[in-house]
Every structure is written in structure tokens, then in C-alpha cells.
C-alpha positions as CSV (number, residue, x, y, z in Angstrom):
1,X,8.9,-28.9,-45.4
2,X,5.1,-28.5,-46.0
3,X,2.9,-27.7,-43.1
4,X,-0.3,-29.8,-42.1
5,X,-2.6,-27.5,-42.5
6,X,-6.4,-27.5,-41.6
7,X,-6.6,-23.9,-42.0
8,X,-4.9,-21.1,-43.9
9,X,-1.6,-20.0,-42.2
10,X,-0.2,-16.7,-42.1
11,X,3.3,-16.0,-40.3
12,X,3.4,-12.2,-39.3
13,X,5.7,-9.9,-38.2
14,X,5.1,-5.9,-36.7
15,X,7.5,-3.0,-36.6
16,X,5.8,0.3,-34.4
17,X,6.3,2.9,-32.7
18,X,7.0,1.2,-30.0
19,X,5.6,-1.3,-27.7
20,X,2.5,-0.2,-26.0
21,X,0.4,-2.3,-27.9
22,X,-2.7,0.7,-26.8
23,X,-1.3,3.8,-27.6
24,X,1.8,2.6,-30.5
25,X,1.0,2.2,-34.1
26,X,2.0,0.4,-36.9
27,X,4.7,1.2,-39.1
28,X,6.0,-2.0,-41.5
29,X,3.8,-5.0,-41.6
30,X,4.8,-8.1,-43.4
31,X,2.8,-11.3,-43.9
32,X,3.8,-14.5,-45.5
33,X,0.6,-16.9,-46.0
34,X,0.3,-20.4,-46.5
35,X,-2.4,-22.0,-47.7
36,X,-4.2,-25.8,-47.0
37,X,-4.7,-26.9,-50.6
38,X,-0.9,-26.3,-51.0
39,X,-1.1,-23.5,-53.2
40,X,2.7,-21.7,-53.2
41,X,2.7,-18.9,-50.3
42,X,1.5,-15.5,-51.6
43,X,3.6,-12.3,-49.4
44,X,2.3,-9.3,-48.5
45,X,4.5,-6.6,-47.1
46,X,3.0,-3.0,-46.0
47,X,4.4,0.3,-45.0
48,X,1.9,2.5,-42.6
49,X,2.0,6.5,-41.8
50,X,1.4,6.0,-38.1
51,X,0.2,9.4,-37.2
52,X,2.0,10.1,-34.3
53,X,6.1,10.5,-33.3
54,X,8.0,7.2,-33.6
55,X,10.2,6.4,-30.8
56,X,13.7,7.1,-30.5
57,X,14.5,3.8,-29.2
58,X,12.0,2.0,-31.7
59,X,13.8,3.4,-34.3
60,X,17.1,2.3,-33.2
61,X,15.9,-1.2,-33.5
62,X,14.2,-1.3,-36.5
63,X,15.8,1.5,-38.0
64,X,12.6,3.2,-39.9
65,X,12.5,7.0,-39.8
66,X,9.4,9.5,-39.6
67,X,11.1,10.5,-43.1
68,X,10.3,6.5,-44.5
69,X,6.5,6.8,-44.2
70,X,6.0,9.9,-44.0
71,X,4.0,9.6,-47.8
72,X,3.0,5.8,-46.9
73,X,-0.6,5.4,-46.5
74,X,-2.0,5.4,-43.2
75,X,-3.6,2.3,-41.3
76,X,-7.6,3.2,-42.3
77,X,-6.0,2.9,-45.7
78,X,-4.8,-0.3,-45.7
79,X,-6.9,-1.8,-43.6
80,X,-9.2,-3.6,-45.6
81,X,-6.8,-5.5,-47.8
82,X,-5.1,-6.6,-44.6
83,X,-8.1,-7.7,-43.3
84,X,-9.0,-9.7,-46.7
85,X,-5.3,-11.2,-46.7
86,X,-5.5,-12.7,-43.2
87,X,-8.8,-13.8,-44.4
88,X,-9.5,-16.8,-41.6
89,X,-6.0,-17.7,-41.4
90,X,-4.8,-19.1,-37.9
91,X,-1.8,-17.0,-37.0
92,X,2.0,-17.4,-36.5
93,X,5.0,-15.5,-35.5
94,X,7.5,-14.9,-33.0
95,X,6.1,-13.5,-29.7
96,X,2.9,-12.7,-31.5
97,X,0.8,-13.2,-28.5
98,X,1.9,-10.8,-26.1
99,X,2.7,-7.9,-29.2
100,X,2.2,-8.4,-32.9
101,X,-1.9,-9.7,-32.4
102,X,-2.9,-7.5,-29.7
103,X,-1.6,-4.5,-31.6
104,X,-3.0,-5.6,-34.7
105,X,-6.2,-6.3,-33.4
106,X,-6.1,-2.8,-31.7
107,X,-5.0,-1.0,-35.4
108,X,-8.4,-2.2,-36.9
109,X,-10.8,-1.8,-34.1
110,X,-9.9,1.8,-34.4
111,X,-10.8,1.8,-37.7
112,X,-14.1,-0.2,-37.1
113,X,-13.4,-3.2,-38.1
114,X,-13.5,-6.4,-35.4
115,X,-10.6,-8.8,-35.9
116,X,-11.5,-11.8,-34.3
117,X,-9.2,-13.9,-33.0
118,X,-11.3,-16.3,-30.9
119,X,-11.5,-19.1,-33.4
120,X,-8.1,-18.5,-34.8
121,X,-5.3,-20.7,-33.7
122,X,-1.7,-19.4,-33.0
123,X,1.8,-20.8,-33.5
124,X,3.7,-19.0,-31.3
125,X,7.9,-19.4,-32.6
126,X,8.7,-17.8,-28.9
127,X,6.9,-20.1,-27.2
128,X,7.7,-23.3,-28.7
129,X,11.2,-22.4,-28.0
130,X,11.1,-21.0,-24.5
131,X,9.0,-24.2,-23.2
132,X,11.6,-26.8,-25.3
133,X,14.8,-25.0,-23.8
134,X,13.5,-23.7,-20.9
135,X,15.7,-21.2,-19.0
136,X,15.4,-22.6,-15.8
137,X,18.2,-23.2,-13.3
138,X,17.5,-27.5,-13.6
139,X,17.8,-26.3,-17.3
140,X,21.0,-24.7,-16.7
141,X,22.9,-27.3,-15.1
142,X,21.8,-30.3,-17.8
143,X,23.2,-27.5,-20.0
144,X,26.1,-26.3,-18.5
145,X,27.2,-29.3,-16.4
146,X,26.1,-32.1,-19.0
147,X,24.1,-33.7,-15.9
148,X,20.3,-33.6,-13.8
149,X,19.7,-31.8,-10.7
150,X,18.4,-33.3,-7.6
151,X,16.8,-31.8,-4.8
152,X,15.4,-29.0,-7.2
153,X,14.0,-26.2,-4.9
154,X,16.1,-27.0,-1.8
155,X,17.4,-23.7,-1.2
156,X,20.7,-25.4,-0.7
157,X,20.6,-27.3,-3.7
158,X,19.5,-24.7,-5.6
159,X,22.5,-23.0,-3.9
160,X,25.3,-25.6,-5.0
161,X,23.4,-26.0,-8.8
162,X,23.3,-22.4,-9.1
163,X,27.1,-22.0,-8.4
164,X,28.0,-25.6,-10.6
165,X,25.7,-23.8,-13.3
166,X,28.3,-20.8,-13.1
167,X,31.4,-22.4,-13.2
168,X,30.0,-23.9,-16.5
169,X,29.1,-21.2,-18.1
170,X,32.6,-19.2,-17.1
171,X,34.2,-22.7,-18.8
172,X,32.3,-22.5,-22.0
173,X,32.1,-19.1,-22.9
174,X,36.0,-18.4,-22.2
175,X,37.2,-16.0,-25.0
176,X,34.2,-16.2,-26.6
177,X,32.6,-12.1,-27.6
178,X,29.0,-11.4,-27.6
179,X,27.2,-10.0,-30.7
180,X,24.1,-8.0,-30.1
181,X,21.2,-8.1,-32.5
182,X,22.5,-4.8,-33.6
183,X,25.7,-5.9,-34.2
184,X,27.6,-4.3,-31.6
185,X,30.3,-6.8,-29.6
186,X,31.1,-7.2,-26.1
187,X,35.1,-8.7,-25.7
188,X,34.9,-11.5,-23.8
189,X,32.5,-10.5,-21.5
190,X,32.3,-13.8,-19.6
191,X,35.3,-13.7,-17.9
192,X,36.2,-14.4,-14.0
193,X,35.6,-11.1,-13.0
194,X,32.7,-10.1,-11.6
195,X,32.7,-6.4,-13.0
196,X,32.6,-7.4,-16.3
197,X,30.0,-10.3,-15.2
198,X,27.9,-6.8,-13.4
199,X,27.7,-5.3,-16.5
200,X,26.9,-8.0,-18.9
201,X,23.9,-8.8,-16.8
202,X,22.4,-5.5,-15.6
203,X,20.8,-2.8,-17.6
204,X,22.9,-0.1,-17.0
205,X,19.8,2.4,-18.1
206,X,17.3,0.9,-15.5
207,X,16.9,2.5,-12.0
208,X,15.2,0.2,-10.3
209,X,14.7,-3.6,-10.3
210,X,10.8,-3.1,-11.2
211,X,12.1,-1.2,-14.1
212,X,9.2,1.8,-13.6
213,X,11.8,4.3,-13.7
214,X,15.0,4.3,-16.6
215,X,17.3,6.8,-18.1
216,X,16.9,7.5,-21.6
217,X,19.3,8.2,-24.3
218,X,20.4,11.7,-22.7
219,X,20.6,9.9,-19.2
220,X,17.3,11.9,-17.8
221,X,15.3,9.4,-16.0
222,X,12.1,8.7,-17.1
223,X,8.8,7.1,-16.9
224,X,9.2,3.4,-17.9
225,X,5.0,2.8,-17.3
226,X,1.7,4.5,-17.6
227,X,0.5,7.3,-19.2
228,X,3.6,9.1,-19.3
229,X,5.7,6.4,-20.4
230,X,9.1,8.2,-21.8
231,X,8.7,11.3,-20.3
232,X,10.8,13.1,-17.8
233,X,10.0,12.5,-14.1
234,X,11.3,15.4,-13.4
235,X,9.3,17.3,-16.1
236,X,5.8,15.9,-15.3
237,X,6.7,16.1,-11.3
238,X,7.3,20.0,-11.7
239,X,3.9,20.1,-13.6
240,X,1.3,17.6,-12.1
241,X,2.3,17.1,-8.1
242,X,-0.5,14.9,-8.1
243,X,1.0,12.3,-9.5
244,X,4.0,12.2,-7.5
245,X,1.6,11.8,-4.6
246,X,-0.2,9.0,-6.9
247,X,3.1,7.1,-6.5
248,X,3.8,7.7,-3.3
249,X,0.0,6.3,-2.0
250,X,0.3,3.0,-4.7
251,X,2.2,-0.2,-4.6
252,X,5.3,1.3,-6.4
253,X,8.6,-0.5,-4.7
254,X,10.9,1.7,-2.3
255,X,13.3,2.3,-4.9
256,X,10.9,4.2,-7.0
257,X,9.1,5.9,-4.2
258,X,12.4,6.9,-3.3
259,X,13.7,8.5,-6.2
260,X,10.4,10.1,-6.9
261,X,11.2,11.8,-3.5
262,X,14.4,12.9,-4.1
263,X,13.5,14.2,-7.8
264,X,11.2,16.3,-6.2
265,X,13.3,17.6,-3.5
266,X,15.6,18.8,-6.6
267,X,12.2,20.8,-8.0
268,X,11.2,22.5,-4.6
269,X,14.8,23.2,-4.3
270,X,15.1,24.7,-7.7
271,X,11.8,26.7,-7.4
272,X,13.2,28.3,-3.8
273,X,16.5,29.3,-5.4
274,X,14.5,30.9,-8.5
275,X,12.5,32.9,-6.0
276,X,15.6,34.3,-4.3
């Protein structure tokens, strides 16, 4: 299919460090561009020295080790003939609106240079598709049930559609496994049994339903926001009290004010016993 273009196109996609589109870098960068007067697309794929640590969980997803760029050239490098190849191409991708562009534009304004995106338009994959299959609970039941809902946003309704929507999906996905985008597979894991159902659904490494707090890899909890984002709680509570009372005085939910509290009593505990 050829596009109808009134502009250059050029479909990107950003591997990082991870996905604080402030502090993260770049690491892989690929570009496919298509241009108005039909020309064939041209492809441009980069490889970037971040400068700083990549993440352990980044690197679980994408897979690219400190050890892969370590003698790839670094952003400042590459910058300029990234800059040409977007040229004044509107941009498209997959989520690009909320990740790949902000990070982007972030990469070359530390570098000095001012990617502009005002007068660029985007074709955003993610959102096409979340606003034409919406995941919505009338959604569900013209999915599920093969018919509309009435009465959407009676809580009763939404009670009985909710519950129709269920039996559906329990109907459908009978026997069928679930394949990660990693590849790993789940055995039947929707199945009338609410366990299984518990743990399909839930993020077994979040603490609490704001998802401030986590555990990582090694199950230590923590910092899922802010400026220590994938640090210990517990280390940079021992170390800088002030920010536990930070947490405490902000609106952080009850779960997290909670467990701050407890992780804390475990410090002053552990500081009393190593004085005795």
C-alpha cells in the first residue's frame, strides 16, 4: 500500500535505558522513511553508547548489553545525521507520543540542537488501535457476548455486563495458553478458578495499587517514581530520613505511607540492635 503523503514520513522506533524519558538514554534507534514523491523508503538503523548504566529490566526486554555499545558512538555523535534523516518528516510509530518523541527530543536538546515537533504531524500505531478496539467494559461485552450494552454506567448494569463480560471470556479462552512478548507461556491461565485468574491479572512484583513502590528482581522493594526510581527504600530511607518524612507529608496513598513506615521501623530497629 502507498501512503498519501503531503509530507515526508518517517516510522520510528527507541530501545533505552529505560523509560524515564528525562534521565534514560538511547541505545538502538531505527528509522524507516517514506517519502511524498514516492521515492522507495531509505532505513536508517543506529546503535548509541548511552553513557550511563542500562537497566536490568530494560535489558531484559530488549536484550542489549552494556557489552553491545560499549564502542558504539555516543548520541552527540550521531546526532546530526539523525537530525538530517528526520529532516521535516511528520512522525510515526507505536506509542511514540508518550516515549519514543519525548525522549528523542530530550537526546538532542542535550546536545543543542532543538527538534521541533510543533509543526510535525504524528501517526500514532497505539492510538489508532486503542480508540478503534477500545478496552472498555461496552467494548467487552460486544466482544465477548456478541451483543450491545444498555444502561452503560448504571452501576447495576455495569454490574450484570461486567459479570456477562466474564463468563465470555472464561468461554473463549478455555484451554487456550498465553504467550508473553518474551516468549514465556502461561497453561491455561483462564480457567474457573479464581487463583489462577489472581495471578494472571495482578503484578505479583507491585506493592501497591499506585504502583510507587515494587520489588525488583532480588525481591527488595524499591522506588517505582522520582528521583530514586529503582533504588532500595530501605537503602535511601537509612540514608536521607527526609524523604521518608517527604512521603509521609505528600499525597502518597496509605498503602505506601504505610510501608514506608514499617521499612523504617525495620532501620531504627536494626540501628538499636547494632548499638547493643
Amino acid at each position: 500500500m502507498d501512503f498519501n503523503l503531503e509530507n515526508d514520513l518517517c516510522f520510528f522506533d527507541i530501545e533505552s535505558t529505560g523509560l524515564n524519558v528525562m534521565r534514560d538514554r538511547i541505545i538502538q534507534i531505527a528509522v524507516i522513511k517514506y517519502f511524498k514523491d514516492g521515492r522507495p523508503p531509505e532505513e536508517l538503523e543506529l546503535m548509541v553508547n548511552p553513557g550511563i548504566p542500562i537497566g536490568e529490566e530494560s535489558m531484559k526486554i530488549h536484550g542489549i548489553t552494556p557489552k553491545d555499545v560499549a564502542r558504539k558512538p555516543t548520541f552527540d555523535q550521531v546526532a546530526q545525521q539523525l537530525f538530517d534523516f528526520f529532516g521535516n518528516s511528520d512522525l510515526g510509530g507505536y506509542n511514540i507520543s508518550r516515549f519514543d518523541v519525548p525522549l528523542l527530543m530530550e537526546e538532542f536538546a542535550r546536545v543543542g540542537m532543538d527538534f521541533k515537533v510543533d509543526n510535525k504531524r504524528f501517526v500514532d500505531v497505539q492510538r489508532i488501535f486503542y480508540r478503534m478496539e477500545p478496552r472498555n467494559l461496552r467494548a467487552a461485552v460486544r466482544f465477548y457476548c456478541g451483543k450491545e450494552m444498555e444502561n452503560a454506567h448504571d452501576a447495576m448494569a455495569d454490574v450484570r455486563a461486567t459479570i456477562d463480560a466474564f463468563k465470555g471470556q472464561l468461554k473463549m479462552y478455555e484451554g487456550r495458553d498465553h504467550i508473553d512478548d518474551d516468549g514465556n507461556v502461561t497453561n491455561e491461565p483462564v480457567r474457573n478458578d479464581m487463583q489462577s485468574l489472581h495471578d494472571f491479572t495482578q503484578d505479583i512484583r507491585s506493592i501497591d495499587v499506585t504502583n510507587r513502590l515494587k520489588y525488583n528482581d532480588k525481591g527488595d522493594i524499591i522506588f517505582n517514581f522520582g528521583k530514586y526510581t529503582g533504588h532500595s527504600v530501605k537503602d535511601i530511607l537509612s540514608n536521607d530520613k527526609n524523604y521518608y518524612f517527604w512521603i509521609l507529608n505528600k499525597e502518597f496513598s496509605v498503602q505506601v505511607k504505610n510501608k514506608v513506615r514499617e521499612i523504617m521501623k525495620e532501620i531504627e530497629k536494626e540501628v538499636r540492635a547494632s548499638k547493643n
